[in-house]
C-alpha positions in Angstrom: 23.3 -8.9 14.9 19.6 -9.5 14.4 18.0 -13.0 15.7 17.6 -13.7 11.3 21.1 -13.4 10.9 22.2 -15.3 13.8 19.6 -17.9 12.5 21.1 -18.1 8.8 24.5 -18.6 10.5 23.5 -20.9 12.3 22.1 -23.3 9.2 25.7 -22.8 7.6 27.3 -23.8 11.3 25.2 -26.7 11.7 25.2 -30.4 9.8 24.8 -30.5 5.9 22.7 -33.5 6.0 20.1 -31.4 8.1 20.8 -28.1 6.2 17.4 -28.2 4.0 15.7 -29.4 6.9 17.0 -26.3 9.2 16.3 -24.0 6.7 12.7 -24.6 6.1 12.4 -24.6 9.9 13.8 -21.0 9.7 12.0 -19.6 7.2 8.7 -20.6 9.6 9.8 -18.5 12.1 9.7 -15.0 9.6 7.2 -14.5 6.8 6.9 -11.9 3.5 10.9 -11.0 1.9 12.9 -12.5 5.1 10.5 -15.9 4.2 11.4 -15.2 0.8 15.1 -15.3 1.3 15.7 -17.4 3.8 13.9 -20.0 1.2 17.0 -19.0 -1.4 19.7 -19.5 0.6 21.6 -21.9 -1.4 23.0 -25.5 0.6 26.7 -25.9 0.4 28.4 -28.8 -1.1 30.7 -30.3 1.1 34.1 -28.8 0.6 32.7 -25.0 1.1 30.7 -26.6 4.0 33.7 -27.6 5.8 35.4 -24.3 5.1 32.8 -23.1 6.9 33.1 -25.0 9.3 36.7 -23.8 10.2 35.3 -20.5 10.1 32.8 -21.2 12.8 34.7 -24.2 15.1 38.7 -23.3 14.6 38.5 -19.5 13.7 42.3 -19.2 14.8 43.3 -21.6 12.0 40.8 -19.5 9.6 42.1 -16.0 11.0 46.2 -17.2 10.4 44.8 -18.2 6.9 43.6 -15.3 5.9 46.4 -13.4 7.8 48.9 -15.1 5.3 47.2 -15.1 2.6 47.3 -10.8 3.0 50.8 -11.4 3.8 51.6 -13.2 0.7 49.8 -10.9 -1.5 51.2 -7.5 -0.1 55.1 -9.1 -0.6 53.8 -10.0 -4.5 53.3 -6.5 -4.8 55.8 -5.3 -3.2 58.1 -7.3 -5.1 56.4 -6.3 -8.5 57.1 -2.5 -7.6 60.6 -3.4 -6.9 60.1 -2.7 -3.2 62.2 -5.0 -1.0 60.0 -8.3 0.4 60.2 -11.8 1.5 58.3 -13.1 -1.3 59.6 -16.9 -0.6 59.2 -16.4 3.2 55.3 -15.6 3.2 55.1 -18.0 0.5 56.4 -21.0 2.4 53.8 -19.3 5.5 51.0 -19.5 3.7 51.5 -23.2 2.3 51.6 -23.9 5.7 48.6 -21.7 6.7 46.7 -23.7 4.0 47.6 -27.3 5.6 46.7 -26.8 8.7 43.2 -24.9 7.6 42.4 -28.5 5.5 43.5 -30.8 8.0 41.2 -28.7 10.7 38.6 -28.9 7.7 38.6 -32.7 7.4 38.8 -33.3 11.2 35.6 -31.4 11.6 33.8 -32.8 8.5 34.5 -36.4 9.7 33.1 -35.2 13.0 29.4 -35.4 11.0 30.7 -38.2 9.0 32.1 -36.4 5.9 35.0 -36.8 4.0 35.6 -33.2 1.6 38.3 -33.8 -0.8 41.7 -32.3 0.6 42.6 -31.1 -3.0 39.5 -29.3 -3.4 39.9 -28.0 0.1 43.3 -26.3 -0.3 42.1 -24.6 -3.8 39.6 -23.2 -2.0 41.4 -22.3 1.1 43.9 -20.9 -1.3 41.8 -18.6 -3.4 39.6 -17.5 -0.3 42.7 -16.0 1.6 44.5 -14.2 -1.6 40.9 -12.6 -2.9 40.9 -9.0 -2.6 36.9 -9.4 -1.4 35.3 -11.9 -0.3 33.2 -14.1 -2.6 30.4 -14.4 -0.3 29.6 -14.0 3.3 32.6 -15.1 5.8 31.5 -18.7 7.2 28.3 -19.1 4.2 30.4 -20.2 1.5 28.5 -22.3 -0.9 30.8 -23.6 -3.8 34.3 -24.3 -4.4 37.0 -21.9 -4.9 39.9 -22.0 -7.5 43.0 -19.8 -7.3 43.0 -16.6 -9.8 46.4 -16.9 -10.1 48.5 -14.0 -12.0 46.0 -12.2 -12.8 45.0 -11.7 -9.1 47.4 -9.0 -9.2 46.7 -7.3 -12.6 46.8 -3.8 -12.5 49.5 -3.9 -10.0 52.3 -1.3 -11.5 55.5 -3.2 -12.6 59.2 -1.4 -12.4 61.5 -2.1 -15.0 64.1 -3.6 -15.0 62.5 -5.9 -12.3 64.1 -7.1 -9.5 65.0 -10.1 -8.9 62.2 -10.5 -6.1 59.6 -9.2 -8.1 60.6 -12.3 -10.7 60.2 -14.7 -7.8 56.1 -13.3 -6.9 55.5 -13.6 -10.9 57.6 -16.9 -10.9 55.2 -17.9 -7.7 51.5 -16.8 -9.3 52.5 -18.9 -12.3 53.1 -21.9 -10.0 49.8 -21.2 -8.6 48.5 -21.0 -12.2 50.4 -24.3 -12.9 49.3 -26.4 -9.9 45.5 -25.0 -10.9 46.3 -26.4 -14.6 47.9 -29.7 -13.7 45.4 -30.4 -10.9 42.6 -30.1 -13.6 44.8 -32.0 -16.1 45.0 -35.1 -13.5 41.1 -34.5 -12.5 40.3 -34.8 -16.3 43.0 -37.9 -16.6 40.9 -39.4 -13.6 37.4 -38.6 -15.0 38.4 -40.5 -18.4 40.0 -43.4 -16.6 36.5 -43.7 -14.4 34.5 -43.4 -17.5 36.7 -46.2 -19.2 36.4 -48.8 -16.2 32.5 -48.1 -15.9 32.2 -48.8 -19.6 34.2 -51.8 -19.4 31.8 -52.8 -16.0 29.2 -52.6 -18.1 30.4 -54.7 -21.0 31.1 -57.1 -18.9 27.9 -57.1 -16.6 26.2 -57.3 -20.3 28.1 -60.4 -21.2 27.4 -61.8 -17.8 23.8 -61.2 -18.7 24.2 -62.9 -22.2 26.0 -65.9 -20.7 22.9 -66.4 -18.1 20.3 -66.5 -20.5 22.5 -68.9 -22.8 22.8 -71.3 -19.7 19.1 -71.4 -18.7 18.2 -71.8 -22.7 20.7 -74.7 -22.5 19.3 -75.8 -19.7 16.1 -75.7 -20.9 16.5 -77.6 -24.0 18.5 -79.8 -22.3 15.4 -80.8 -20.0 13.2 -80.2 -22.9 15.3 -83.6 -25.0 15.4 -85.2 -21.0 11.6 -85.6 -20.9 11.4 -86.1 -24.6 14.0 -89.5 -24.4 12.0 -90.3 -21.1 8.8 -91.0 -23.3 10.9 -92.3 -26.1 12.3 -94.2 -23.6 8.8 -95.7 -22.2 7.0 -96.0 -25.2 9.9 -98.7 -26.5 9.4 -100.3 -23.7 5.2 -100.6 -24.1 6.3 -101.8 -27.4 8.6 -104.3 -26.6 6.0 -105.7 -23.6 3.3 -106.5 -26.2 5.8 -107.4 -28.6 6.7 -110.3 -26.3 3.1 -110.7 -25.2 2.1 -111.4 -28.5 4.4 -114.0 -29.6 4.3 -115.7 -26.0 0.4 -116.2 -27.0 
């Protein structure tokens, strides 16, 4: 591997907070295209960044990802060919391939302080270990995955009648498809509910604001009629002294 590869791995390896920084360190180092490129390489957000940090810190837990994610996807086939295979088996592997790739995710992001969402982090640990090619480089992914679901597998001849088995892989993408649905149904649920409390935050910060300026207006006028009895108050009293100094005359 050339020293400009090993540098640009190194930038995805290294913090995300220092990511920009590193990069413009790096393309210092090369001028003319590798300048050029080095200058486009796009910053992660934080849940590809902590994929990549699996990739680059726990590769075992990334390998036995990807290992059942290939295992999962060959028994789908299988199956839908009407070839024997243990579609449940290397499902139940794989769920478990994809918790123990986030929890390693989230124990190296807090390392730097981050916290990646683990939802986000099992789509994407999901989708990365059934694609049929990789989205982009192993260990430089730069946005969030979502499952393909079903159609990960189209073009993938069917037997009829099927099989039981090859029921339970199309039974299984759908729930992929499903969770991928509901997951966005509950993110959209959560997104409205946020926008509802910040409106009603802001109504009520307004209202704060109105009551404020009613207060110091009362107060105002309050210490506006204060002074205004005070000289009431003293030029009754001048009044009354030559009142009485007049008739005592």
């Amino acid at each position: 591997m050339s020293a400009l590869e090993s540098g640009i791995d190194a930038l995805y390896q290294g913090s995300l907070g220092e990511f920009v920084s590193a990069r413009t360190a790096l393309a210092r180092t090369v001028s003319g295209s590798d300048a050029k490129r080095i200058k486009a390489l796009q910053k992660p957000s934080i849940v590809p960044w902590a994929v990549n940090q699996v990739y680059w810190h726990a590769r075992p837990t990334y390998d036995r990802l990807l290992k059942s994610g290939a295992a999962l996807r060959s028994a789908q086939i299988a199956a839908l060919g009407g070839r024997s295979a243990d579609v449940r088996g290397a499902g139940e592997t794989h769920r478990a391939a994809i918790a123990a790739a986030v929890k390693e995710a989230r124990r190296l992001a807090a390392d730097s302080g981050a916290k990646p969402d683990a939802d986000a982090l099992a789509r994407t640990f999901e989708a990365l270990s059934l694609a049929t090619k990789e989205p982009e480089p192993a260990g430089r992914l730069t946005k969030p995955l979502t499952p393909a679901g079903f159609e990960a597998l189209a073009g993938v001849a069917v037997k009829t009648p099927a099989r039981p088995q090859a029921q339970e892989a199309r039974q299984h993408q759908r729930e992929i498809a499903g969770d991928g649905k509901e997951k966005q149904r509950e993110r959209e649920k959560h997104e409205r509910e946020k926008e509802k409390k910040d409106e009603a935050d802001r109504r009520r910060r307004a209202e704060i604001r109105d009551a404020q300026a009613s207060l110091a207006q009362a107060r105002q006028a309050e210490a506006s009629a204060r002074a205004d009895w005070e000289r009431r108050k003293q030029d009754l009293e001048t009044a009354r002294k030559t009142l009485d100094r007049l008739q005592n005359s």
